[in-house]
C-alpha positions in Angstrom: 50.3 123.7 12.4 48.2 125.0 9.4 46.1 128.1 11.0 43.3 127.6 9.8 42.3 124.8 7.1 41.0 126.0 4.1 38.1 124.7 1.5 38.6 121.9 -0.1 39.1 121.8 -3.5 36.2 121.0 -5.7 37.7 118.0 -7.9 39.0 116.4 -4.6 35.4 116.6 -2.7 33.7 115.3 -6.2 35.8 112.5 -6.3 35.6 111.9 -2.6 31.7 111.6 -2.6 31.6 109.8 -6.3 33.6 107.1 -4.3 31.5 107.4 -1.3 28.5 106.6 -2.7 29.6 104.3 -5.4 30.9 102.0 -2.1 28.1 103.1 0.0 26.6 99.5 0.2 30.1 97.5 0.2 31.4 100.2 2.9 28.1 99.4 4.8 29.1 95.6 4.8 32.5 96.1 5.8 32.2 98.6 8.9 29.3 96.0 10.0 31.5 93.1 9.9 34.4 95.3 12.1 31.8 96.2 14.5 30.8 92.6 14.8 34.3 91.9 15.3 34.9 94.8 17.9 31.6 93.0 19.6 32.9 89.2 20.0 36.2 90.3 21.4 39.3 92.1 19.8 41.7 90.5 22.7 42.9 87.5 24.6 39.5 87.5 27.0 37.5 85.8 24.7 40.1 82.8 25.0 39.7 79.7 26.7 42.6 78.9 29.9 43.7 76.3 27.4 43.9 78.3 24.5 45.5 81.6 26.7 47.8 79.0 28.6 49.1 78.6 24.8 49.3 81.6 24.0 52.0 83.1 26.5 53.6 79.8 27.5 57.3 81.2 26.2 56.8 84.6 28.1 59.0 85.5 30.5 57.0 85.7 34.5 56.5 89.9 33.9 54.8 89.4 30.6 52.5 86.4 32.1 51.7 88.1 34.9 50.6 91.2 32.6 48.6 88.7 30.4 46.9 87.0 33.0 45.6 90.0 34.4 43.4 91.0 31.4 44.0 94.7 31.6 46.6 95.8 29.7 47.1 96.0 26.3 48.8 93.6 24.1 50.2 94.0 20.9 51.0 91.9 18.3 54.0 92.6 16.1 53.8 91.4 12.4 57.7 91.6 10.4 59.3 91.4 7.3 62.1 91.4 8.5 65.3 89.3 7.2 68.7 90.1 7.0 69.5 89.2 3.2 67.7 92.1 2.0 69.0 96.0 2.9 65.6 97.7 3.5 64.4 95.1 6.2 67.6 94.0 8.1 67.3 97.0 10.2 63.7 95.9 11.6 65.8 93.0 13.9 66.3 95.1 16.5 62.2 96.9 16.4 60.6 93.9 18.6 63.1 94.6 21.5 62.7 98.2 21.6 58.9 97.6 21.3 58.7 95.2 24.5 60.8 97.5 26.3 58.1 100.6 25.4 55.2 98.5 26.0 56.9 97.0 29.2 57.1 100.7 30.6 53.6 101.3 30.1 52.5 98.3 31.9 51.4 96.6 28.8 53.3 93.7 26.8 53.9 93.0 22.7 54.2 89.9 21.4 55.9 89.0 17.9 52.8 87.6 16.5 54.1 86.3 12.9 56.6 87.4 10.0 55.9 87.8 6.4 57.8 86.9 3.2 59.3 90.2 1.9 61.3 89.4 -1.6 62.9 92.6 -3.6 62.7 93.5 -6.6 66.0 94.8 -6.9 67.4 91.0 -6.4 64.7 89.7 -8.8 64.5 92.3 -11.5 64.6 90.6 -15.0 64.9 86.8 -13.8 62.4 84.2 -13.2 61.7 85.2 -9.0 60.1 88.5 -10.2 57.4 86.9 -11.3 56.1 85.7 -7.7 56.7 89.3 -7.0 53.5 90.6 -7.4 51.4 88.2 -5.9 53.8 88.2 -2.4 51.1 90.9 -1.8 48.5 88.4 -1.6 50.9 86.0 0.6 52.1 88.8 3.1 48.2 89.5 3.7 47.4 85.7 4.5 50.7 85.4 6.5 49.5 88.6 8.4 46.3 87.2 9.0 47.4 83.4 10.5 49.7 85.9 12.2 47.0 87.7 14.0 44.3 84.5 13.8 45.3 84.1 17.7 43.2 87.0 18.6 45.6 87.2 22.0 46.2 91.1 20.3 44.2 94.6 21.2 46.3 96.5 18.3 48.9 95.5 15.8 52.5 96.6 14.9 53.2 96.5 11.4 56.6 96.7 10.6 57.5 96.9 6.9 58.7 99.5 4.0 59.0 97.5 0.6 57.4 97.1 -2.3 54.5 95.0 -1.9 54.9 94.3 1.8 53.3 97.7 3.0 50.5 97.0 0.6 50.0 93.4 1.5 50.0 94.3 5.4 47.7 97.2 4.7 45.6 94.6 3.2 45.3 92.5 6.4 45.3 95.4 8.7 42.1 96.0 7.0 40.6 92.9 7.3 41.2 93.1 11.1 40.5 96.5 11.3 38.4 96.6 14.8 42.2 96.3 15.8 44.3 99.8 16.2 47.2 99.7 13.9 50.4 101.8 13.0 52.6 101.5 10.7 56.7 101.3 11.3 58.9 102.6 8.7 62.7 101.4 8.5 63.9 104.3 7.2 66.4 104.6 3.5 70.1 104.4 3.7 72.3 107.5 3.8 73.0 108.3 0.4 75.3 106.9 -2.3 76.5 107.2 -5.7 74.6 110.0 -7.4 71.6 108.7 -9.6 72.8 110.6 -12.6 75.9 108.6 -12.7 74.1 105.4 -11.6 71.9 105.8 -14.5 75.0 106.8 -17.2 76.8 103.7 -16.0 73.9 101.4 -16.4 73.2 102.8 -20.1 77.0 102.6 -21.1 76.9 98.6 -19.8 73.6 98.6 -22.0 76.0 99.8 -25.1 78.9 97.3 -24.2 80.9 100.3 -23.2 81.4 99.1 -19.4 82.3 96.0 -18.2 80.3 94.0 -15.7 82.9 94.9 -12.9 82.0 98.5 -13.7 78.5 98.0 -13.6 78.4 95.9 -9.9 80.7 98.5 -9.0 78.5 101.2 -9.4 75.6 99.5 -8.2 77.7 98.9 -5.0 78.0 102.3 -4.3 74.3 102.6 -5.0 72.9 100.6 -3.0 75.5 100.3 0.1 74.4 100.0 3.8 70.9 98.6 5.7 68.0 100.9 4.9 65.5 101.5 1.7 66.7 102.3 -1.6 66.9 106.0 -1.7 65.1 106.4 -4.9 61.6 107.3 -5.6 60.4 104.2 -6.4 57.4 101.9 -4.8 58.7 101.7 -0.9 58.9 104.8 -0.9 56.0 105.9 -2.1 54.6 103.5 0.4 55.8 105.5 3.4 54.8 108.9 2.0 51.5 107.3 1.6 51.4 106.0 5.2 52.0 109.2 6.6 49.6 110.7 4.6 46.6 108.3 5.4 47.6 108.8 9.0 49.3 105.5 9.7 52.5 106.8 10.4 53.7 109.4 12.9 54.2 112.8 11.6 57.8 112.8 9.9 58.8 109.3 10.6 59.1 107.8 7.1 62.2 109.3 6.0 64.2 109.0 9.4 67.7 107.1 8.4 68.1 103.6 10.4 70.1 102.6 13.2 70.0 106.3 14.8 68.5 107.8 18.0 65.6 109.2 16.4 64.8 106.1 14.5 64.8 104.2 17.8 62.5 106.7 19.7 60.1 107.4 17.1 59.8 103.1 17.4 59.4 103.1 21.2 56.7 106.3 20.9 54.7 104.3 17.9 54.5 101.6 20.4 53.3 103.8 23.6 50.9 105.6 20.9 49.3 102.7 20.0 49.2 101.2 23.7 47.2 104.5 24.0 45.2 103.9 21.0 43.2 100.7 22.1 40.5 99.9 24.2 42.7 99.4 27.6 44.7 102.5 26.6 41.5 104.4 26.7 41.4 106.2 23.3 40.0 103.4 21.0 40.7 104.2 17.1 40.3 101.2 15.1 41.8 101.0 11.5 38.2 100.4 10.3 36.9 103.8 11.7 40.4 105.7 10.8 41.0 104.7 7.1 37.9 105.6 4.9 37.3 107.2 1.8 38.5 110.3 2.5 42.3 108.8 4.2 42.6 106.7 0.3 42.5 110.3 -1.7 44.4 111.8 0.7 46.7 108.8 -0.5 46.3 109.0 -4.3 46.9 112.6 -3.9 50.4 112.3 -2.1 51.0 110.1 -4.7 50.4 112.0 -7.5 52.0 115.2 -6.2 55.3 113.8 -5.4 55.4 111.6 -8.8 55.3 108.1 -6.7 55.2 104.7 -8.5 52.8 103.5 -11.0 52.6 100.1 -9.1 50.6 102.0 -6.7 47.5 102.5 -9.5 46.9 98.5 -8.9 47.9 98.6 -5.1 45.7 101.1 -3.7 42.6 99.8 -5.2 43.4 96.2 -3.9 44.0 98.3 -0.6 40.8 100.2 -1.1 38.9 97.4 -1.8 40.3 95.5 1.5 38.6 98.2 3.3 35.2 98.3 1.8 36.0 100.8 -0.7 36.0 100.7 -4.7 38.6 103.5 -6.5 39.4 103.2 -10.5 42.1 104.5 -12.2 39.5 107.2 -13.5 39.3 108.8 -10.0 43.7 108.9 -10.3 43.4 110.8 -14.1 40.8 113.2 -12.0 42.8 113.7 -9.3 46.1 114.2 -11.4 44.2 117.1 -13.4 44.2 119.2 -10.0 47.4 117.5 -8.1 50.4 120.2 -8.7 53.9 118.0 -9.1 55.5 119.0 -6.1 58.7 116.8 -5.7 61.0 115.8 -8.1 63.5 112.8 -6.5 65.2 110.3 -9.1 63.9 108.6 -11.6 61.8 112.1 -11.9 65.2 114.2 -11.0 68.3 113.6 -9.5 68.1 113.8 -6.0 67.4 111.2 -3.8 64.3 110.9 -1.0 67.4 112.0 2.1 67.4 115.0 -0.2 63.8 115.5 0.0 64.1 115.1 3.9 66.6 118.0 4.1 64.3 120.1 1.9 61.7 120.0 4.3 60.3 116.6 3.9 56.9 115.4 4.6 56.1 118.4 6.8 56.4 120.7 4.1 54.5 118.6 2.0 51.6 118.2 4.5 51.5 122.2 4.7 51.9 122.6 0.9 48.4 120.1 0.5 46.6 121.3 2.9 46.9 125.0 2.8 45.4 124.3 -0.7 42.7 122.0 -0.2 44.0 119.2 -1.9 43.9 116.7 0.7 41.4 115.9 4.1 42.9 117.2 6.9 40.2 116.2 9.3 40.7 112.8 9.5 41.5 110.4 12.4 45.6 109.2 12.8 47.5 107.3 15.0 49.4 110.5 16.4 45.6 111.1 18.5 45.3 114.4 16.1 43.6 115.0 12.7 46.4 116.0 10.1 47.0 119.5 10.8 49.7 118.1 13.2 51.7 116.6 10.6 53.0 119.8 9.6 55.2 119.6 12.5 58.9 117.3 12.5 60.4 115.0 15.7 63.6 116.3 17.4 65.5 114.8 20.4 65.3 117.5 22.9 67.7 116.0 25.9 67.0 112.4 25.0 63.0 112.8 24.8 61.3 113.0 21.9 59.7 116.4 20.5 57.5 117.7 17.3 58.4 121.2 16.5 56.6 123.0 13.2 58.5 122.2 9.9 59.5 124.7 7.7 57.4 126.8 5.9 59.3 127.1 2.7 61.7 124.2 0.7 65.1 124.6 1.2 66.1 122.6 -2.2 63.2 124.3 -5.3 65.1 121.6 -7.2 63.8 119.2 -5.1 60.4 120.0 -3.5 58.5 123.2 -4.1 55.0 124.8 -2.8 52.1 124.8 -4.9 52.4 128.5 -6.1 55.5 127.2 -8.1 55.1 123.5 -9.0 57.4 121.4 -11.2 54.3 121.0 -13.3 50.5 122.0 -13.0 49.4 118.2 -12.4 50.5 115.4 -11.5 52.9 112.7 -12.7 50.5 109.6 -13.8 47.4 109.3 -16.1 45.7 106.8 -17.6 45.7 105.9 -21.2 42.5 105.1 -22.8 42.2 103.7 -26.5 41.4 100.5 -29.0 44.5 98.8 -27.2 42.5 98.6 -23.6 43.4 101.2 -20.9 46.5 101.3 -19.0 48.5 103.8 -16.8 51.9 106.0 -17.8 53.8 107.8 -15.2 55.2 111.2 -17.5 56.7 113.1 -14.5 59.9 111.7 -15.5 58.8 111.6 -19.0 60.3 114.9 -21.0 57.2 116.7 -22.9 58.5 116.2 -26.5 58.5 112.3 -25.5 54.9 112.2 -24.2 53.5 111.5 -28.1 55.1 108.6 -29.7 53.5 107.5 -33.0 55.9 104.5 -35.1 55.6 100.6 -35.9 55.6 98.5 -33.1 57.5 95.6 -32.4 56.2 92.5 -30.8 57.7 90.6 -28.1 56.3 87.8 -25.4 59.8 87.8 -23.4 61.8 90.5 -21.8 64.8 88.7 -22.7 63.8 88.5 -26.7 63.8 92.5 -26.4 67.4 92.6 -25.3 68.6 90.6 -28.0 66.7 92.5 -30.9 68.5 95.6 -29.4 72.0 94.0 -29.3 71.3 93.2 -33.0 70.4 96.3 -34.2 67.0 95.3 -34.9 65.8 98.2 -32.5 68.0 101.2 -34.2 64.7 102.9 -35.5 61.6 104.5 -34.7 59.8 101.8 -32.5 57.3 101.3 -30.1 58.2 98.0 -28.2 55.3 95.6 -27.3 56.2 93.1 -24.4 52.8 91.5 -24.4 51.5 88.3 -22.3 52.8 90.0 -19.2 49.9 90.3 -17.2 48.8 88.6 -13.8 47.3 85.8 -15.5 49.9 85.0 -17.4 53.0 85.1 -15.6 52.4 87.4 -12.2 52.8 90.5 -14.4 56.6 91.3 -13.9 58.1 94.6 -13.7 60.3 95.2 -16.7 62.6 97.4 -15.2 65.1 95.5 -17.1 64.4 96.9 -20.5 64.5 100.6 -19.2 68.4 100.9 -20.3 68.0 99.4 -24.1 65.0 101.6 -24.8 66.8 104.8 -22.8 69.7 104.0 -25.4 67.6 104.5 -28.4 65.9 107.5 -27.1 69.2 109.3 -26.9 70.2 107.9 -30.4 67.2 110.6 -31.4 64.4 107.9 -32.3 61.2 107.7 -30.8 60.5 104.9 -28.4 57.7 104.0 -26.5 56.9 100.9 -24.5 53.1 99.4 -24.4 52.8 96.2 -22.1 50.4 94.1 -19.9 53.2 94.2 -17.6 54.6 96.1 -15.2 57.5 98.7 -14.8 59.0 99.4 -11.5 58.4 102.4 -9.5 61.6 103.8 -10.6 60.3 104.2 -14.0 62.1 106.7 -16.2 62.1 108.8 -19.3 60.9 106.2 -21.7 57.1 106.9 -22.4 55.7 103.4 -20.8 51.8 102.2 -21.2 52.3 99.6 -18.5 49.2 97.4 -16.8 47.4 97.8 -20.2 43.9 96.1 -19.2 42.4 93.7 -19.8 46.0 91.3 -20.5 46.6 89.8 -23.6 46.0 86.2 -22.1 42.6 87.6 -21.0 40.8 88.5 -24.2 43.0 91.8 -24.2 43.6 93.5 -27.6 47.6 93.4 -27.4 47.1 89.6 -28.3 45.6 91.4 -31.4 49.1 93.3 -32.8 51.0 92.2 -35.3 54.3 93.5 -36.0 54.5 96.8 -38.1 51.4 97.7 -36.9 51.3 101.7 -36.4 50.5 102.7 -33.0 50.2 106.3 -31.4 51.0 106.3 -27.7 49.7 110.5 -26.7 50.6 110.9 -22.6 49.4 114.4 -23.2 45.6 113.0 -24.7 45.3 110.5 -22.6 44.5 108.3 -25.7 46.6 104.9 -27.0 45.6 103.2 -30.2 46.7 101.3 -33.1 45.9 102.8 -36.2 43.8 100.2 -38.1 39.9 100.9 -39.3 37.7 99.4 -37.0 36.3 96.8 -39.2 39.5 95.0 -39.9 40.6 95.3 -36.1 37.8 93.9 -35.0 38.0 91.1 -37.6 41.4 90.4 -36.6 42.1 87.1 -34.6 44.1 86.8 -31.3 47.5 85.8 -31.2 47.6 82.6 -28.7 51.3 82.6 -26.7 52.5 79.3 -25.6 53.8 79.9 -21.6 54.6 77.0 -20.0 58.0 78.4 -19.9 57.1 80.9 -17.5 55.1 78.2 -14.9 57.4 76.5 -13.7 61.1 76.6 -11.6 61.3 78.8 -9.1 58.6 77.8 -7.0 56.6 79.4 -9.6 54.5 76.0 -10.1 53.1 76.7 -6.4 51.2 79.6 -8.4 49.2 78.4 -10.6 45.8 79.1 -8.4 46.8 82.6 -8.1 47.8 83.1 -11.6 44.0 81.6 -12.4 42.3 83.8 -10.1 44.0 86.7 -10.5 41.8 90.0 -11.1 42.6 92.7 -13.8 45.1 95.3 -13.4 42.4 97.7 -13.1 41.0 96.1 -10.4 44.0 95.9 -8.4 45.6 92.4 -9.3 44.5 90.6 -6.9 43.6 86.9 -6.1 41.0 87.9 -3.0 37.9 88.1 -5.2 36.7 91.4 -4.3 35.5 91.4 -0.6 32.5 92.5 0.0 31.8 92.9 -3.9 31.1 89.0 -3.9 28.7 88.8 -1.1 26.6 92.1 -2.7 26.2 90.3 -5.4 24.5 87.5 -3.7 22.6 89.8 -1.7 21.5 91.7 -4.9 20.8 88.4 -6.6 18.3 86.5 -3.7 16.8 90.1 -3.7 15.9 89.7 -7.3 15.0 86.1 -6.7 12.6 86.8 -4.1 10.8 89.9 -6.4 10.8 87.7 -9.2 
């Protein structure tokens, strides 16, 4: 454990109390509301014999007896698993170990509901992908019908992926008088080396490999049950578990289907047996994840170079929880946030090579030895975050936390703070006449990060690959995929057009992307303005571009603008994009009513209307009413 903790840094603590008080009232709503909650009854007591005889008719006689008697804890286990899909296939076997834990504490878990969990992977560049984004939503709703049977004391939530974690964050905080924890899968052992992933996919790109090349490769990538072992969005959703406190210490990274994996599920079940009001030590989510547990988030983010998705996610996830974050309080952070990890796309090892450099527990020493994240805050381990320095080992069958190592074993992989990979940290947002948006440069090369050339207009993914295969691309270019955002078509990742525009890059030319749309978490060395706010479809400027236009894309400034006087840009009319291609097939016509109420980037994407935003604003309103 770390000694003694020291100060915290000053930009950390501003930015901590410029969100406290700028949520103050909304935070004020929300913990009222939990409390209420925690007041009418978090558990089966409150239910009638009819409703309770319901509600463990298909128990077996131990679990009913348990149930009947009111004085044990009960757990409800929300999934996504499914066995099409690598990262959740192992979670089939986590509600079995989980009744046997609770079982042996004289409690019982129930598997209260599953959730939809698509991947991106499968859906990247076809029509699916564009439901992707707003599964978020859906996994929160289906968590909450889940959990609407109020037979639970504490939740199980049992996810890794891209928008699954997020989306069951989201409903954990809108039952957060319940105790939750998180339970990580765990990535697959490792594969075929990102560099030569990356060469393969490039040479495809050039018509240099064939297709049976290309699966082949991919294959070998991506082989066996478990995450992806990049550094993309799931896992940057485990790191940021752990670091909020959700997790046990050093459980994100533990490889499925192994001993440890299996005891570190059976001990997050007896944990959180311990963690509710029958278990004795009652730690709600509401009273564990505040302000302080969201930078503590953002900052684990930004040190280790995590995934740009995450600049809409947490603030839907903040927001969920009573708190409001903006992508100004990321660029704030970043300024201070040393890069401390570099795992493909930002290098070429994989996340089991950041285990085996000293993992999280190196990284929890690293942050909090300089003040850069809260260590004083509540988890579900019973201890503030000082503890998390520490690993799991099996010591005769029985699980163990010893102190991690003190120093990386890998400086290619993950260093300390006296010797980052850079002085800040991998995002920031871009600010300009074109809107703002976010660019992740930790994987960006520094003579990259400026990019000033004529753009090129596009309104389909698909229309960018066939300017490239036709040499319309083969010059200085930034590439405009506009009419991308939530509104319009779910906002897509664009993942797709990394290879093309990687190809140009090495043919010496500079390339830079600008789009209301997405890029996946494994986004690479292409300078990318993605989630530019507000959307084309939603007044945006982008719908203002025409092709030729010079734009100057400067990571480095912070600054992204199209080089026009302001009087003619401002006289300029917006382009209006036919997309009734994009609304329908694929289940995507069961989506209208999200695409219409779908929120900003910048304010997280979302189609939940802001919480308690909505009902401040009716308070504030009758309060000006009655002055008036």
């Amino acid at each position: 454990m770390v000694s003694a903790t020291p100060a915290l840094n000053d930009t950390v603590a501003a930015v901590t109390r410029r969100i406290r008080e700028r949520s103050a009232e909304r935070r004020a709503l929300y913990e009222s509301r939990m409390a209420d909650q925690h007041r009418r009854g978090v558990h089966r007591g409150e239910l009638s014999c009819g409703n309770l005889a319901h509600g463990f008719a298909a128990c077996g006689a131990e679990d009913k007896n348990a149930l009947k008697l009111m004085n044990s804890a009960n757990l409800g286990i929300i999934s996504s698993y499914n066995d099409m899909l690598s990262a959740h296939q192992p979670l089939e076997a986590f509600p079995a170990t989980i009744k046997a834990a609770a079982r042996k504490m004289g409690s019982t878990a129930q598997f209260a509901g599953g959730v939809p969990a698509m991947c991106d992977g499968v859906t990247q560049g076809q029509p699916g992908m564009e439901l992707s984004l707003f599964s978020r939503d859906v996994i929160a709703m289906a968590t909450a019908v889940g959990l609407s049977h109020n037979m639970f004391d504490a939740a199980l939530y049992l996810g890794v992926c891209d928008k699954i974690v997020p989306g069951l964050f989201i409903a954990a905080a809108r039952f957060g008088h319940l105790p939750a924890t998180f339970v990580p899968a765990g990535p697959m052992p490792s594969g075929l080396p990102n560099k030569e992933k990356a060469r393969i996919r490039q040479l495809f790109a050039e018509g240099k490999a064939s297709r049976e090349d290309l699966l082949e490769a991919e294959s070998r990538s991506y082989h066996s049950p478990g995450t992806c072992t990049f550094y993309g969005t799931a896992n940057s959703n485990q790191l940021m578990m752990e670091m909020m406190g959700l997790h046990l210490p050093g459980t994100s990274f533990v490889n499925p289907s192994t001993e440890m994996r299996e005891a570190l599920t059976a001990f997050a079940t007896e944990q959180t047996i311990r963690n509710t009001e029958p278990g004795g030590d009652y730690r709600p989510f509401y009273q564990q994840i505040d302000e302080r547990a969201i930078v503590n988030a953002i900052v684990g983010l930004l040190a280790s170079g995590g995934s740009t998705n995450h600049t809409m996610h947490l603030v839907a996830m903040a927001a969920a929880a009573g708190l409001t974050i903006t992508w100004d309080d990321f660029t704030e952070l970043s300024a201070v946030t040393p890069s401390l990890m570099q795992v493909y796309p930002n290098g070429q090892a994989d996340i089991n090579h950041f285990q085996a450099a000293g993992g999280m527990a190196l990284l929890f020493r690293e942050l909090i030895q300089a003040g850069l994240i809260h260590a004083d805050i509540l988890t579900v381990f019973g201890t503030d975050l000082t503890a998390y320095t520490r690993e799991p080992f099996l010591e005769d069958g029985k699980l163990v936390w010893r102190e991690g190592p003190t120093e990386s074993l890998d400086t290619e992989v993950l260093r300390g703070v006296a010797d980052p990979f850079a002085p800040t940290g991998g995002l920031t947002v871009l600010d300009g006449n074109l809107g703002r948006g976010v660019i992740k440069v930790s994987a960006v090369k520094p003579e990259h990060r400026v990019v000033e050339a004529p753009v090129k207009l596009f309104e389909d993914q698909n229309e960018l690959q066939a300017a490239f295969e036709a040499g319309e691309l083969d010059r200085d270019v930034i590439a405009v995929v506009r009419f991308q955002g939530p509104k319009a078509n779910g906002m897509p990742e664009l993942h797709k057009l990394t290879p093309y525009l990687g190809v140009l890059q090495d043919r010496g030319y500079q390339v830079a992307l600008v789009t209301d749309g997405r890029m996946s978490g494994a986004s690479g060395k292409v300078p990318a303005a993605i989630h530019m706010s507000p959307e084309a479809l939603d007044g945006g400027p982008l719908a203002k571009l025409r092709d030729g236009d010079i734009v100057r894309l400067d990571a480095d400034a912070g600054r992204l603008e199209v080089k026009i006087d302001a009087h003619t840009w401002a006289d300029r009319e917006k382009h209006v994009a036919e997309l009734d291609h994009y609304h329908v097939g694929l289940g995507r016509e069961l989506f209208g009513g999200f695409r219409h109420l779908a929120m900003r980037g910048e304010e997280g994407a979302g189609v939940f209307g802001g919480f308690e935003a909505d009902d401040l604003a009716r308070q504030e309103g009758l309060i000006h009413d009655l002055d008036a």
